[in-house]
C-alpha positions as CSV (number, residue, x, y, z in Angstrom):
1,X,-56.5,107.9,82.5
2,X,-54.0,110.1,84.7
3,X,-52.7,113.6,84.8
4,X,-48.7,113.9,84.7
5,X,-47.4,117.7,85.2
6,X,-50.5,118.7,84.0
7,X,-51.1,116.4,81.1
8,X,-53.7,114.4,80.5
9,X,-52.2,110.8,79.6
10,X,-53.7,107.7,78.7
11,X,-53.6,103.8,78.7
12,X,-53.6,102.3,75.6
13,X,-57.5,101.1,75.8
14,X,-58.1,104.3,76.6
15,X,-55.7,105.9,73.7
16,X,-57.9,103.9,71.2
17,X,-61.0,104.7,72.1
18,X,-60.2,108.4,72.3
19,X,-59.1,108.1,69.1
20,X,-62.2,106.3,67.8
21,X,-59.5,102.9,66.5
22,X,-59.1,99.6,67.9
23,X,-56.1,98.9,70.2
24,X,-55.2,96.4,67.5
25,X,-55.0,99.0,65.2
26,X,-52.7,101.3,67.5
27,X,-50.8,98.3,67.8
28,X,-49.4,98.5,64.3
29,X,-49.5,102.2,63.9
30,X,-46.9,101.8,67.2
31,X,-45.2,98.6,65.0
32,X,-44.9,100.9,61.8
33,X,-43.2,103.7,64.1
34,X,-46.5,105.9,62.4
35,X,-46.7,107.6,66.7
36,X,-43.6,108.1,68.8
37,X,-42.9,105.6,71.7
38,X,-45.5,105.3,74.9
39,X,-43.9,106.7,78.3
40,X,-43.1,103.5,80.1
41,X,-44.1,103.0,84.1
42,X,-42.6,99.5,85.0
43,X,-45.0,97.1,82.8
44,X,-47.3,100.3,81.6
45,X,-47.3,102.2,78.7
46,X,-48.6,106.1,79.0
47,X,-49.5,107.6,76.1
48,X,-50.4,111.4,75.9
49,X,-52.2,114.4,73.7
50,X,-49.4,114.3,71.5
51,X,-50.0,110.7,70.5
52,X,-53.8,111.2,70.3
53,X,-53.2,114.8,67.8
54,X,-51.2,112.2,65.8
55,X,-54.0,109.3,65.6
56,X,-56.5,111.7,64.7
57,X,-54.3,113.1,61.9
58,X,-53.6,109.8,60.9
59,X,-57.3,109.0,60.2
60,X,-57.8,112.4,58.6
61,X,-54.8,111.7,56.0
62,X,-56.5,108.3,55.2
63,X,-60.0,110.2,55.0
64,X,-58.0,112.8,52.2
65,X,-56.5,109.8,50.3
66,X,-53.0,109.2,51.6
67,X,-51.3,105.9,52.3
68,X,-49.8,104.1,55.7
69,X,-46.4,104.7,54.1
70,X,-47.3,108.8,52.8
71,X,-48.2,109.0,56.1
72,X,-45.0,107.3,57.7
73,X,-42.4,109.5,55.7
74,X,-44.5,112.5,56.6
75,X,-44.5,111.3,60.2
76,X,-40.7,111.6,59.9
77,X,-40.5,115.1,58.7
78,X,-42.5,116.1,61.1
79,X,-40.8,114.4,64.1
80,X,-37.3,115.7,62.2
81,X,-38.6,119.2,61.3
82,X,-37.4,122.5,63.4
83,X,-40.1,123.3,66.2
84,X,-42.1,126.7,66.2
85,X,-39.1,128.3,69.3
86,X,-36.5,127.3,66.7
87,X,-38.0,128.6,63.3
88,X,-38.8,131.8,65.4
89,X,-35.3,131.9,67.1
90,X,-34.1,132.1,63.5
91,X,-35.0,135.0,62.6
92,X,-39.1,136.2,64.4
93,X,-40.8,138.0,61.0
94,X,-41.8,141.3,61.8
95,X,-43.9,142.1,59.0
96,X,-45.4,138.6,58.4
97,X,-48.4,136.5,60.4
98,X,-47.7,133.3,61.7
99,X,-50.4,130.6,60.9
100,X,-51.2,127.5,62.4
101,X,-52.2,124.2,60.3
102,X,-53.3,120.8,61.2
103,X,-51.4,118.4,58.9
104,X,-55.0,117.6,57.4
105,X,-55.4,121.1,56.6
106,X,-52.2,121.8,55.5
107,X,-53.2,118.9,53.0
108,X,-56.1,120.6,52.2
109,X,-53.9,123.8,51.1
110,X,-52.0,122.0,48.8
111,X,-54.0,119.7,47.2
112,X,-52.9,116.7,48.0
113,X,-49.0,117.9,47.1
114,X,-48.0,118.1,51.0
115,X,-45.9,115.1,50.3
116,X,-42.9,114.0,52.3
117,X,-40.7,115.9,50.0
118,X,-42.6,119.1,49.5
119,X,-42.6,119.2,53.4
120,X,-38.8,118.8,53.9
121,X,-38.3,121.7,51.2
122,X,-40.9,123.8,53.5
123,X,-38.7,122.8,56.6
124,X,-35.5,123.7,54.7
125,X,-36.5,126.8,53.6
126,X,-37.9,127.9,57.0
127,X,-41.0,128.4,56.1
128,X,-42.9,125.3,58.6
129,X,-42.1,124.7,61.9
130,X,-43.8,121.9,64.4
131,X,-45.5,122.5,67.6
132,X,-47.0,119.6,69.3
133,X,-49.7,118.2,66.7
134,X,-50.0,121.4,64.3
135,X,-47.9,123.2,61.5
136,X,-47.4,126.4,61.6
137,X,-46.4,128.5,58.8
138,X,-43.9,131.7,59.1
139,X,-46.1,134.0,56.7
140,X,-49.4,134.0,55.9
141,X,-48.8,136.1,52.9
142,X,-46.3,133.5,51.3
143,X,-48.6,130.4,52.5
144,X,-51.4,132.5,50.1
145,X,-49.3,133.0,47.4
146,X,-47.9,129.4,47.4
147,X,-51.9,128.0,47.5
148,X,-52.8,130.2,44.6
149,X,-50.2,129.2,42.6
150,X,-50.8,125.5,43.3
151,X,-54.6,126.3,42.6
152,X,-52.9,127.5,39.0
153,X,-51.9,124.3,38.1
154,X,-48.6,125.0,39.2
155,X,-46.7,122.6,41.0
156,X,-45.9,122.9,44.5
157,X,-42.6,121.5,43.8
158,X,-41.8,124.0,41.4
159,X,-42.9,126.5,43.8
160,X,-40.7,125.7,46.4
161,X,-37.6,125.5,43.8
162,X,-38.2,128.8,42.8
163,X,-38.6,130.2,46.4
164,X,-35.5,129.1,47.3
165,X,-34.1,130.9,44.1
166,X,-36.2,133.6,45.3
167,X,-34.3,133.8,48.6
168,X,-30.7,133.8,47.1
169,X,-32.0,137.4,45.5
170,X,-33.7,139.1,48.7
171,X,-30.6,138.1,50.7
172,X,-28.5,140.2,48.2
173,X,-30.9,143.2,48.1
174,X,-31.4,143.2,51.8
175,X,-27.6,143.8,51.7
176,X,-27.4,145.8,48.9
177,X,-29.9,148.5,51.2
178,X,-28.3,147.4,54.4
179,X,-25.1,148.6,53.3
180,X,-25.8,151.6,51.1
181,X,-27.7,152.5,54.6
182,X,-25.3,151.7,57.3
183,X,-22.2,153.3,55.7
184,X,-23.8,156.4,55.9
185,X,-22.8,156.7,59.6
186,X,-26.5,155.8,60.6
187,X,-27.8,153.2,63.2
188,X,-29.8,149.7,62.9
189,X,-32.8,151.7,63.6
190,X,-32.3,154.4,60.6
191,X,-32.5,150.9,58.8
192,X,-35.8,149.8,60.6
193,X,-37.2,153.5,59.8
194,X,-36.1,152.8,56.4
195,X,-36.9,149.5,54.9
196,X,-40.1,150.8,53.4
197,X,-38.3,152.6,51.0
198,X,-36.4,149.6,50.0
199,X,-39.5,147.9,50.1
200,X,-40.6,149.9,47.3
201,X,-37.8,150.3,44.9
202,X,-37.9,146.3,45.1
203,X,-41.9,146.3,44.4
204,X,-41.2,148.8,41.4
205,X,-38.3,147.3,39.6
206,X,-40.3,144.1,39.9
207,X,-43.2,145.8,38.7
208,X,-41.1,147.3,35.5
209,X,-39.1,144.0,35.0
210,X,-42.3,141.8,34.6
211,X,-43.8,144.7,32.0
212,X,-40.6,144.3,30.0
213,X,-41.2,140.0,30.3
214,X,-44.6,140.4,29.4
215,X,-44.2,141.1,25.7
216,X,-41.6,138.4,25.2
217,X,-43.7,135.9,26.9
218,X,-46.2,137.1,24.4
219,X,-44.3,136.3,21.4
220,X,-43.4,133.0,22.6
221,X,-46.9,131.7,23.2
222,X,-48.0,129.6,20.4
């Protein structure tokens, strides 16, 4: 065991028994490309906490049910996914709560639907982002909703559809306000001041548009 730049690395005995596995089992989880490649010193391999976050999420997806090759494709997402400083550079929510997840946990969330391509619709929509060996969510209010609607028998793919659906139409409002605002010869932070009221014309014509479904939906239930 040695410390690089502050970080604690390992040898790959040492890797293994960190991670409670046999070295001949990290020796195909390197093979199947399951961890990303050792630091290499001449003829040594280093391996650091990033490896050993990734082992011990390994053996808690095959504790939850999931298979080497799940586990592989979600290994790629994650390796191909934006990190946290990128999600954040996007666009830092200023209303929303940040939430970090294990991979195991985010698992939990869902399920069992955190599957490969569940993830990459998460990662397209912006709404995960990588740091290290955790998840973490942009909004703990939309990672709520999401859950409850999975715990409805609702699948998470079909959530994720209509969220991006979702996101077509509060892009159009957001400049629908922005506009009607700004043309008024007032400044970005008339709009800050603002966006509660916007907020709440959105909340109530949801409000009246769902009482108006509601009857409908009534009618067509058998």
């Amino acid at each position: 065991m040695a410390e690089k730049a502050g970080r604690r690395e390992y040898r790959m005995e040492e890797l293994a028994k960190e991670a409670g596995i046999t070295v001949r089992t990290l020796r195909f989880y390197r093979e199947r490309k399951l961890i990303p490649p050792p630091r290499r010193e001449g003829r040594i391999a280093w391996y650091d906490e990033t490896h050993l976050a990734r082992l011990r999420t390994i053996s808690g997806l095959l504790e939850r049910g999931h298979t080497l090759s799940g586990i592989a494709e979600l290994a790629e997402a994650f390796d191909h996914g934006r990190n946290v400083g990128e999600l954040l550079g996007l666009g830092a929510p200023t209303e929303e709560t940040p939430v970090r997840l294990s991979p195991e946990e985010l698992a939990d969330v869902f399920a069992g639907q955190a599957t490969p391509e569940n993830l990459a619709a998460a990662l397209d929509l912006g709404y995960l982002g990588t740091d290290g060996g955790e998840i973490v969510h942009i909004s703990r209010r939309l990672l709520d909703v999401s859950a409850a609607l999975v715990r409805e028998g609702i699948p998470l793919a079909d959530v994720l559809a209509a969220a991006g659906r979702v996101r077509v139409h509060t892009e159009a409002l957001a400049a629908l306000f922005t506009d009607l605002v700004l043309k008024q010869d007032r400044t970005p932070e008339d709009l800050r001041r603002l966006r509660p009221l916007a907020k709440g014309v959105v909340e109530a014509e949801l409000s009246m548009a769902l009482d108006r479904r509601l009857p409908a939906a009534r009618e067509q239930s058998p």
